[in-house]
Backbone atoms as SQL, in Angstrom:
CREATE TABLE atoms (id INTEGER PRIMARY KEY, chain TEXT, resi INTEGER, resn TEXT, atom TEXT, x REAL, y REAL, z REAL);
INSERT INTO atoms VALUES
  (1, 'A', 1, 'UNK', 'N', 120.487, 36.075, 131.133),
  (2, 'A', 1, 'UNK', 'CA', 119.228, 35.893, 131.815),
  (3, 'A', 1, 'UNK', 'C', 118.095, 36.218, 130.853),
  (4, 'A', 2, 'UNK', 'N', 116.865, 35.542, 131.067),
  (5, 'A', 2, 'UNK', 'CA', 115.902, 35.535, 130.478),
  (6, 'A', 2, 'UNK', 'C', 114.740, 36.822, 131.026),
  (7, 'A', 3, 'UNK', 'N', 114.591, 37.623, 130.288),
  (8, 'A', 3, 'UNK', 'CA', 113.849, 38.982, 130.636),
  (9, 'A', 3, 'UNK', 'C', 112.727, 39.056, 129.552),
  (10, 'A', 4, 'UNK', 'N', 111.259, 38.972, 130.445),
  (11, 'A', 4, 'UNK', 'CA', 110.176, 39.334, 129.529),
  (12, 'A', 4, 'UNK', 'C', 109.759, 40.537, 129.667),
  (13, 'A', 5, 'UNK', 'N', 109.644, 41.166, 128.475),
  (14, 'A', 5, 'UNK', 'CA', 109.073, 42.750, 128.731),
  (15, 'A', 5, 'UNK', 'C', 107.782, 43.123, 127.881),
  (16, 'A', 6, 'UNK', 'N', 107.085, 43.693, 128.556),
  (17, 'A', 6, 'UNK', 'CA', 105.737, 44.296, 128.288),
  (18, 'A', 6, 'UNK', 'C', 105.500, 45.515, 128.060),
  (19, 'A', 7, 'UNK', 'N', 104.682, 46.187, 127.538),
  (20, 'A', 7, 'UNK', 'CA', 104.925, 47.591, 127.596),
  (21, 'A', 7, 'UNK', 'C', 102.961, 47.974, 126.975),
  (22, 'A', 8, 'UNK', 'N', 102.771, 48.983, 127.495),
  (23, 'A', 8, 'UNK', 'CA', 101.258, 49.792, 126.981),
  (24, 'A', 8, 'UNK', 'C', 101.905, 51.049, 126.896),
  (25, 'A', 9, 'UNK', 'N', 101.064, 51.558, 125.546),
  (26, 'A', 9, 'UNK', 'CA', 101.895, 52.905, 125.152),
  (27, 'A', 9, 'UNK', 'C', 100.524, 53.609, 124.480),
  (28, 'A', 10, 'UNK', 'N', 99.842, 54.707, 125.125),
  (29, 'A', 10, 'UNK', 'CA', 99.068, 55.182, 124.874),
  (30, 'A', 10, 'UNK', 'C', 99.390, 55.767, 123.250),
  (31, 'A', 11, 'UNK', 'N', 98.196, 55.602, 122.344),
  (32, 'A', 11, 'UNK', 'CA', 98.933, 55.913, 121.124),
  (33, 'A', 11, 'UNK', 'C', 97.909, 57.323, 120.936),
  (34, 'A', 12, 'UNK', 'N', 96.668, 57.482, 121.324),
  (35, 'A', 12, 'UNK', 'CA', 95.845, 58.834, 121.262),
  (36, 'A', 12, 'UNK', 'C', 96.844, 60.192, 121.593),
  (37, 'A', 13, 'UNK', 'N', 97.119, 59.475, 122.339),
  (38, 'A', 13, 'UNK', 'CA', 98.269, 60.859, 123.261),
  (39, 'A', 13, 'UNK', 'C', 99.299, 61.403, 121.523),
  (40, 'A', 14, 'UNK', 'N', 100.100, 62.454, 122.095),
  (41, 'A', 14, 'UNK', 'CA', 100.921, 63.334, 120.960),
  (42, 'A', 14, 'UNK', 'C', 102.094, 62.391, 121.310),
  (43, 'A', 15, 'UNK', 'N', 102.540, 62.056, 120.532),
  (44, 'A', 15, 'UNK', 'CA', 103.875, 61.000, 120.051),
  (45, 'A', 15, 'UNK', 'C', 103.713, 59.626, 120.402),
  (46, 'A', 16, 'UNK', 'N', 102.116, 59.453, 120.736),
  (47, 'A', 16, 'UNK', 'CA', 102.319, 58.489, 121.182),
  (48, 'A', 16, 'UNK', 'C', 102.523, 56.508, 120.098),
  (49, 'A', 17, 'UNK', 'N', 102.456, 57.132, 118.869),
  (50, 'A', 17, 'UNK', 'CA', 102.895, 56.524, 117.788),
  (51, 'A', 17, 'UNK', 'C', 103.892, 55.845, 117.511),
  (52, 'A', 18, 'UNK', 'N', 104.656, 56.739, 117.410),
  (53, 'A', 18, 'UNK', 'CA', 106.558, 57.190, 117.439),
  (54, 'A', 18, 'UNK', 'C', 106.757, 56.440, 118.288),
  (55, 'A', 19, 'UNK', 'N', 106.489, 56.476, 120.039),
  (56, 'A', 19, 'UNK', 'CA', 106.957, 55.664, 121.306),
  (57, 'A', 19, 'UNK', 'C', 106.554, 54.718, 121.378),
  (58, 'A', 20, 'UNK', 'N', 105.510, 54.176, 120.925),
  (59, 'A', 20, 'UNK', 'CA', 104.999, 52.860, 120.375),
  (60, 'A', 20, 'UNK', 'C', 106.224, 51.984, 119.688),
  (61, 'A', 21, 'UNK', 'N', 106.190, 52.480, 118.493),
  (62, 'A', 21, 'UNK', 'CA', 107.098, 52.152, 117.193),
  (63, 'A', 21, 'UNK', 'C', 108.868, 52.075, 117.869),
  (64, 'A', 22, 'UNK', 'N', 109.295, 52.743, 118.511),
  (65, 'A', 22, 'UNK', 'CA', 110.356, 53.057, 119.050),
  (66, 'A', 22, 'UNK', 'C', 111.144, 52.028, 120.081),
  (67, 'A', 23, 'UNK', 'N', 109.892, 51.598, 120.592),
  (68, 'A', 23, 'UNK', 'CA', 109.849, 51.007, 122.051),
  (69, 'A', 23, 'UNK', 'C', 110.191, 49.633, 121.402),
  (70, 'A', 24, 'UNK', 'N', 109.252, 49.080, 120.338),
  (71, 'A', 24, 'UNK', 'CA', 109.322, 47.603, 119.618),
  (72, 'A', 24, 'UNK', 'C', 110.748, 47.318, 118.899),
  (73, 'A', 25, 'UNK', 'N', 111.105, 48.653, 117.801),
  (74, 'A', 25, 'UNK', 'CA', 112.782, 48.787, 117.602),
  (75, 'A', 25, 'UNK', 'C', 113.625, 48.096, 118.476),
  (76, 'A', 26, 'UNK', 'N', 113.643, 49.374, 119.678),
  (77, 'A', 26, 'UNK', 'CA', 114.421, 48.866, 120.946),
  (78, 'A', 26, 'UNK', 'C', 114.640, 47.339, 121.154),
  (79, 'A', 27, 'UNK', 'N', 113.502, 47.179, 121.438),
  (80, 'A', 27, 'UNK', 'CA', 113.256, 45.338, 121.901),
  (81, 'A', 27, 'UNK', 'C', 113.421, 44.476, 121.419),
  (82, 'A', 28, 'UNK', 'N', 113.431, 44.675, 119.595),
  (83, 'A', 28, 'UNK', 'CA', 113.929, 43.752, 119.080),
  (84, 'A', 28, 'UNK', 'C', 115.392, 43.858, 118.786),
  (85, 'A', 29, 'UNK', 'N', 116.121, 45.061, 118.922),
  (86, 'A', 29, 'UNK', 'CA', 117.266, 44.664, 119.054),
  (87, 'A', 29, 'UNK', 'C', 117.927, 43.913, 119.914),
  (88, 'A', 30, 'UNK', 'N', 117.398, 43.497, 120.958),
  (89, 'A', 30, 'UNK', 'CA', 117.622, 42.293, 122.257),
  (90, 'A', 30, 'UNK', 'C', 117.268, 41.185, 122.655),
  (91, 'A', 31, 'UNK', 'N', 115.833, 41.140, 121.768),
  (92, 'A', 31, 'UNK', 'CA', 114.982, 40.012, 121.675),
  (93, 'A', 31, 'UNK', 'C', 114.311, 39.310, 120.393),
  (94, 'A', 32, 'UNK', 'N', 113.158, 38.476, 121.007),
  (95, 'A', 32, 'UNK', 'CA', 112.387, 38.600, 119.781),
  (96, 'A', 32, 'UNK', 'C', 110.922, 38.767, 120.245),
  (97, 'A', 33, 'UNK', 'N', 109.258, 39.562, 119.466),
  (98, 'A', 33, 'UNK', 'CA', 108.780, 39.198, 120.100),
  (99, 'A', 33, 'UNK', 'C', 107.903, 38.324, 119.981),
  (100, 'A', 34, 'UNK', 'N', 107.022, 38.375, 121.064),
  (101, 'A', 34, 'UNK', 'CA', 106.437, 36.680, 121.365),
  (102, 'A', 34, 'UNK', 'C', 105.016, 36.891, 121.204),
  (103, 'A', 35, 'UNK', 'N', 104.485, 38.667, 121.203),
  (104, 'A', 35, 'UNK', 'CA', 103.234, 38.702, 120.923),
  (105, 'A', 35, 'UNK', 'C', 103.287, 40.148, 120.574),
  (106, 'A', 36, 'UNK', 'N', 102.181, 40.910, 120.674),
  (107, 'A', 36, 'UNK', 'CA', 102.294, 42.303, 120.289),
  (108, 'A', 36, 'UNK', 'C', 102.936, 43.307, 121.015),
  (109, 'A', 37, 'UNK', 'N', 103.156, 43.051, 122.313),
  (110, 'A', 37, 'UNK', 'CA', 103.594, 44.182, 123.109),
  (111, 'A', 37, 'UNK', 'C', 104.464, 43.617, 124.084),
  (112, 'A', 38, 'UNK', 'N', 105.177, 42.281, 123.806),
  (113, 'A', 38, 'UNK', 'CA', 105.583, 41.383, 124.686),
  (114, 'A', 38, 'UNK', 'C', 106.632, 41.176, 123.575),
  (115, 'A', 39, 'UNK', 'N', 108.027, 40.619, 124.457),
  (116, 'A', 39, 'UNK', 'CA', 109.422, 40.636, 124.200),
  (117, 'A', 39, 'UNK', 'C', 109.862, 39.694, 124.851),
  (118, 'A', 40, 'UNK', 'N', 110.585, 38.884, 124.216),
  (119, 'A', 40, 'UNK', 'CA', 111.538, 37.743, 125.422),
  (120, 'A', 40, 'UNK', 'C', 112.780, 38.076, 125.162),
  (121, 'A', 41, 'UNK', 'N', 113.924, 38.763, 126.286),
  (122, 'A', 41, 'UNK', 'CA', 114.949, 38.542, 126.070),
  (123, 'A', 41, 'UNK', 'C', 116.123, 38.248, 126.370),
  (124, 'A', 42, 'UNK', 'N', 116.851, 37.571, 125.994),
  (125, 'A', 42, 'UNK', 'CA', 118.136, 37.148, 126.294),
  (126, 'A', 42, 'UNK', 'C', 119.264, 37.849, 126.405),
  (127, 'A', 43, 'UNK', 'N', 119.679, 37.986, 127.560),
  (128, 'A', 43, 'UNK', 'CA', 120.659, 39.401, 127.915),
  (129, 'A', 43, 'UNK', 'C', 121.131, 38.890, 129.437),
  (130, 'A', 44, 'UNK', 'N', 122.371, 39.776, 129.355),
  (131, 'A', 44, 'UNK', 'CA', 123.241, 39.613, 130.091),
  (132, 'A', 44, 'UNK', 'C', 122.967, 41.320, 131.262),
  (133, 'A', 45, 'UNK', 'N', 123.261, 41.018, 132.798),
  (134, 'A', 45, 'UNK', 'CA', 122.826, 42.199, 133.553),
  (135, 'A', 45, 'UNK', 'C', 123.310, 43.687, 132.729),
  (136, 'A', 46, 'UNK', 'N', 124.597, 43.455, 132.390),
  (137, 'A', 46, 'UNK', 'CA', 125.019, 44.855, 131.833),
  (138, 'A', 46, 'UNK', 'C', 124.106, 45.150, 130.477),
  (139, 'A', 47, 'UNK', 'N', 123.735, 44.274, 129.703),
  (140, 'A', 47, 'UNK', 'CA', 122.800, 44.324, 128.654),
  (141, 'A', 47, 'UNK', 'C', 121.303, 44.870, 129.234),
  (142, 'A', 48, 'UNK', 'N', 121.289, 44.135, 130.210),
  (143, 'A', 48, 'UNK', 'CA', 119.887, 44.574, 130.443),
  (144, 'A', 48, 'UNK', 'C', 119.481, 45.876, 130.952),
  (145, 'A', 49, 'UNK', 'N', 120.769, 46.818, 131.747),
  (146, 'A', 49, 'UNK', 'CA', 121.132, 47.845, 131.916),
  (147, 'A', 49, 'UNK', 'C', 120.834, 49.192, 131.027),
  (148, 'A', 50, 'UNK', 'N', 121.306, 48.685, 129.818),
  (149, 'A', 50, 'UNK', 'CA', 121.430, 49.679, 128.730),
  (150, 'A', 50, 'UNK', 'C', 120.149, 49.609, 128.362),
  (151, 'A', 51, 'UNK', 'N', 119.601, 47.884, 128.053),
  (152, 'A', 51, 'UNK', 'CA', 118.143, 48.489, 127.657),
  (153, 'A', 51, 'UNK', 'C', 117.286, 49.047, 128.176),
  (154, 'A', 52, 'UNK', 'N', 117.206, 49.065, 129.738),
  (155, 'A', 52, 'UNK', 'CA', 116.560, 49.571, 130.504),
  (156, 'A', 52, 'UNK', 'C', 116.029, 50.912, 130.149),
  (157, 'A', 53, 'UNK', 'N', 117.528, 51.663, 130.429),
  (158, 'A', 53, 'UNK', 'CA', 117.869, 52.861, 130.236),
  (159, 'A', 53, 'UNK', 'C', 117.386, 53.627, 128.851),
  (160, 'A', 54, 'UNK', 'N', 117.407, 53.036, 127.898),
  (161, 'A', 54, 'UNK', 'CA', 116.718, 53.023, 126.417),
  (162, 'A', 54, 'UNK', 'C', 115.515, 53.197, 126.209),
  (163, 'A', 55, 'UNK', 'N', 114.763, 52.054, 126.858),
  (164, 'A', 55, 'UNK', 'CA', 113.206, 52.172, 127.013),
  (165, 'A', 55, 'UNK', 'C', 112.758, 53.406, 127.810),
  (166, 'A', 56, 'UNK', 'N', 113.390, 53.255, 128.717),
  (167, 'A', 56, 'UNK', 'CA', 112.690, 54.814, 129.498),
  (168, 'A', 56, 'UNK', 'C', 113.152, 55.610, 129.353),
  (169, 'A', 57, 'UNK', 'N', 113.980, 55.929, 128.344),
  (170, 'A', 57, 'UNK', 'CA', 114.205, 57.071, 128.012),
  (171, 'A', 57, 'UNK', 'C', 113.049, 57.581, 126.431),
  (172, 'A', 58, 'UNK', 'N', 112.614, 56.334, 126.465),
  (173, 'A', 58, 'UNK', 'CA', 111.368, 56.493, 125.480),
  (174, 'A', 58, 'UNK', 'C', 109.668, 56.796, 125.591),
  (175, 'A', 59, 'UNK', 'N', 109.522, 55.997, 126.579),
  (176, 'A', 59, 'UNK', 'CA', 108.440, 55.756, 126.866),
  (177, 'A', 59, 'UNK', 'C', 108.260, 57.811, 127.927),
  (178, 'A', 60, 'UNK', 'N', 106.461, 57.571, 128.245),
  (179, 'A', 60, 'UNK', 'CA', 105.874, 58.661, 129.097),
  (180, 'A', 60, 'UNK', 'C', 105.648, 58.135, 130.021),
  (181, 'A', 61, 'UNK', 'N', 106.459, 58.543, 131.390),
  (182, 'A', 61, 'UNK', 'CA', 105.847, 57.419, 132.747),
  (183, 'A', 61, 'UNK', 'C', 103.741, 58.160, 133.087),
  (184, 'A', 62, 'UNK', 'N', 104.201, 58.800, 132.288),
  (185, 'A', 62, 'UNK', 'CA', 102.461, 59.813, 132.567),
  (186, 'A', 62, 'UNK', 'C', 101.506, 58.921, 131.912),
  (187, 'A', 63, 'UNK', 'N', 101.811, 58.546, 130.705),
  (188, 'A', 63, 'UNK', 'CA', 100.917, 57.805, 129.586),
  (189, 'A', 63, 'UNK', 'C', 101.160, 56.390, 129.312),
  (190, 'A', 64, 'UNK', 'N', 102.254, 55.849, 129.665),
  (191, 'A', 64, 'UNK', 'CA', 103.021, 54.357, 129.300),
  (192, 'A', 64, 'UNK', 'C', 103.025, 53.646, 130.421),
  (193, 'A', 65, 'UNK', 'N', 103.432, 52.207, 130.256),
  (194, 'A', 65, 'UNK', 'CA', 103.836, 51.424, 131.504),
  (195, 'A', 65, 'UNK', 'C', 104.594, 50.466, 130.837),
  (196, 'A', 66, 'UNK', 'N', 105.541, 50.104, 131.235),
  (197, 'A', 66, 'UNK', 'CA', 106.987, 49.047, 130.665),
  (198, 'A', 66, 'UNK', 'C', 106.953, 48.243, 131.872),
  (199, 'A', 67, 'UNK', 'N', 106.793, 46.843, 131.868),
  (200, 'A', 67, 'UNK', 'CA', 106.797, 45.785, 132.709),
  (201, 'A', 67, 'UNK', 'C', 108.242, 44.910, 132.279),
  (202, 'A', 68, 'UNK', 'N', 108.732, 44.811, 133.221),
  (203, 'A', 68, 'UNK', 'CA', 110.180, 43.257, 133.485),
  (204, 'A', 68, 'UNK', 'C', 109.817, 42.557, 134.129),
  (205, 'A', 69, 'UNK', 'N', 109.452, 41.247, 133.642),
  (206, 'A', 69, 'UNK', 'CA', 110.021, 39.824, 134.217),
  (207, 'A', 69, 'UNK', 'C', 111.464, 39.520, 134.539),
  (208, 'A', 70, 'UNK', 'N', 111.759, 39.340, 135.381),
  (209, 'A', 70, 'UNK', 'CA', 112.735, 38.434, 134.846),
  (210, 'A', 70, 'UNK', 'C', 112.990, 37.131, 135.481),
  (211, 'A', 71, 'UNK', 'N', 113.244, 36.301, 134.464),
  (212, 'A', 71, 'UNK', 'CA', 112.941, 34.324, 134.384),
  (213, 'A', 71, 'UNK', 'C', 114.504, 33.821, 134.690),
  (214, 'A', 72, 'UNK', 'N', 115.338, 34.669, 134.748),
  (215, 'A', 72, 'UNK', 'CA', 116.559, 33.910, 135.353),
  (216, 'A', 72, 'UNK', 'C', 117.068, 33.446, 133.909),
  (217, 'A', 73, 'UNK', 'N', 118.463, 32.400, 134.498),
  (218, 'A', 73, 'UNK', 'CA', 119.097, 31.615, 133.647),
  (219, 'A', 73, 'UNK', 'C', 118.740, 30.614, 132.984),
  (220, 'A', 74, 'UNK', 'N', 117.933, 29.884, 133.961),
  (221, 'A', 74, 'UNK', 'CA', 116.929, 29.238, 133.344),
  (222, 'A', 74, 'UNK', 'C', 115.722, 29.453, 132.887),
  (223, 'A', 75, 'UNK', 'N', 115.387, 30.787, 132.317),
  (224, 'A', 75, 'UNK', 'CA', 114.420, 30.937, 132.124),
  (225, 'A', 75, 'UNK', 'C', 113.854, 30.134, 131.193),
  (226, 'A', 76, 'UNK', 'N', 114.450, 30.207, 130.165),
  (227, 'A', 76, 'UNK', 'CA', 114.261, 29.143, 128.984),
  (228, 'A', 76, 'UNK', 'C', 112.795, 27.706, 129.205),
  (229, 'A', 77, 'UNK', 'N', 113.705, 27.229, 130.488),
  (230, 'A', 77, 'UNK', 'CA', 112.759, 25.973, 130.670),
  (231, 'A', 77, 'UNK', 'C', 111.758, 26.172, 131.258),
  (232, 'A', 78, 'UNK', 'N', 111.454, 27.480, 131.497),
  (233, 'A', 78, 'UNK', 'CA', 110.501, 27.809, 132.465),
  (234, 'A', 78, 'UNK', 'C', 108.683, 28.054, 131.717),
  (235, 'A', 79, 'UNK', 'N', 109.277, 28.616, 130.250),
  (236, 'A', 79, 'UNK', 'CA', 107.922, 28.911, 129.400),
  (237, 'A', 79, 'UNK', 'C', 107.832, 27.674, 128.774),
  (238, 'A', 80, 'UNK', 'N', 106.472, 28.357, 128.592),
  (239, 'A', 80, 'UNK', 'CA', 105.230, 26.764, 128.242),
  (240, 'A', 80, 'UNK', 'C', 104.971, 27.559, 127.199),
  (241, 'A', 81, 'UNK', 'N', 104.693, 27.276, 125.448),
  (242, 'A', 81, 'UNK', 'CA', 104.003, 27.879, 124.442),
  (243, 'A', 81, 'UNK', 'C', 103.204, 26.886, 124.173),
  (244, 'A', 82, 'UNK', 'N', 101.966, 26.994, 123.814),
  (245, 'A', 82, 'UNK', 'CA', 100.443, 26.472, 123.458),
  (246, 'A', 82, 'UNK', 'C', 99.832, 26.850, 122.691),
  (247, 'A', 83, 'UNK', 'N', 99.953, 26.982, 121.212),
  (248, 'A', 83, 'UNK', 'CA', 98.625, 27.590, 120.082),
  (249, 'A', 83, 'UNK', 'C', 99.879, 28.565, 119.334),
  (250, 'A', 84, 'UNK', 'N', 99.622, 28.914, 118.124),
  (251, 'A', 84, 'UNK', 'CA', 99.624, 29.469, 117.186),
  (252, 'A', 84, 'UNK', 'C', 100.816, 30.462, 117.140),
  (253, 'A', 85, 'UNK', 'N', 101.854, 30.674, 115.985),
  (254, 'A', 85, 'UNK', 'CA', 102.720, 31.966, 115.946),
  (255, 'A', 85, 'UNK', 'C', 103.761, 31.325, 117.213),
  (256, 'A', 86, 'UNK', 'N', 104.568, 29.939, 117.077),
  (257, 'A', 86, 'UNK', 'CA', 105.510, 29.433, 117.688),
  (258, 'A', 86, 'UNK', 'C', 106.713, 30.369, 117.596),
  (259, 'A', 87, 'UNK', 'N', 107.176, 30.880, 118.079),
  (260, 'A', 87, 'UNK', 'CA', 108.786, 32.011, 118.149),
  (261, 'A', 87, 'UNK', 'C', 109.583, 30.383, 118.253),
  (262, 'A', 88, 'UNK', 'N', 110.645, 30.830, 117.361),
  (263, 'A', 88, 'UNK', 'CA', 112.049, 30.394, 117.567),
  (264, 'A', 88, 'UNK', 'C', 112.679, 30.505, 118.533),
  (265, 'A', 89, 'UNK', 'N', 113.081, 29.257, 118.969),
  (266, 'A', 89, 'UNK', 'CA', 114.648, 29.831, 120.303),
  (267, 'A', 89, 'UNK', 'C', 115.789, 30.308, 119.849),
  (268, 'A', 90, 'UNK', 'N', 116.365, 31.235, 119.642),
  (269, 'A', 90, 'UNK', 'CA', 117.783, 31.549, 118.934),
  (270, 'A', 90, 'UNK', 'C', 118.782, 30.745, 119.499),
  (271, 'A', 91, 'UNK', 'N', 118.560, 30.000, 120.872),
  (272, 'A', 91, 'UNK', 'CA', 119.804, 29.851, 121.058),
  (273, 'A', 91, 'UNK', 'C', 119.929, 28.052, 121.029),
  (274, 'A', 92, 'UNK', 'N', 118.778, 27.401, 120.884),
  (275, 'A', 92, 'UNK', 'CA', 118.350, 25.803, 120.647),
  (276, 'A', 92, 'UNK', 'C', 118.173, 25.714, 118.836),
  (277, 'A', 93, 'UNK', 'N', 117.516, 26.941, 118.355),
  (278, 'A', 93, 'UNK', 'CA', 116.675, 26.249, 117.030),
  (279, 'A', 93, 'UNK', 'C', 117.406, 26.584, 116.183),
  (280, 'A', 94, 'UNK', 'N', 117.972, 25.631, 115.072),
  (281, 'A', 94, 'UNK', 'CA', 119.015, 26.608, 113.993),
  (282, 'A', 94, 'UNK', 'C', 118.006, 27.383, 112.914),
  (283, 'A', 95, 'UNK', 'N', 118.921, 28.996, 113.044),
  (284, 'A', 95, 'UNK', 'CA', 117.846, 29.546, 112.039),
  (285, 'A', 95, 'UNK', 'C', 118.196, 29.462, 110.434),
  (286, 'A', 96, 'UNK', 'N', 119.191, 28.374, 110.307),
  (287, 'A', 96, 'UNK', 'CA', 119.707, 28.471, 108.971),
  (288, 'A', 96, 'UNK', 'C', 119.635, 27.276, 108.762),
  (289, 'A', 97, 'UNK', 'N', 119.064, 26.875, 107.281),
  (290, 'A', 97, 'UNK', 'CA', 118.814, 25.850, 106.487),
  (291, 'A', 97, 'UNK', 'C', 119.397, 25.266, 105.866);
């Protein structure tokens, strides 16, 4: 399933750097992203499980906010991209030449 994730991570705050930096790690180990604080990813429920669990175990529910979409199986056909910094599909576009 197709899962978009968002996230605001206060960076003034004390660690709030680190959980920044941490949070994007995370996400790209599952995804790729699609803008600065935005993630598309392709995962399976038990996948999406663990990351869940990952992110909030990162983030400050006091200072942060982590947003899920989720676009289904088909999510794929569902986004529209328009303008600049096109992301690859990993699973349509070959990334090897």
């Amino acid at each position: 399933m197709l899962v978009l994730i968002t996230y605001d991570v206060s960076v003034v705050s004390d660690g709030g750097t680190k959980r920044l930096r941490n949070i994007a790690k995370t996400c790209l180990d599952y995804g790729m992203r699609v803008q600065n604080s935005v993630f598309e990813c392709e995962v399976t429920p038990a996948q999406f499980v663990v990351l869940k669990a990952k992110l909030t175990a990162i983030f400050d529910p006091k200072k942060d906010s982590l947003r899920f979409y989720f676009l289904g199986k088909q999510g794929r056909k569902k986004v529209e991209h328009v303008g600049a910094k096109p992301v690859p599909d990993a699973l349509r576009d070959s990334l090897i030449l």
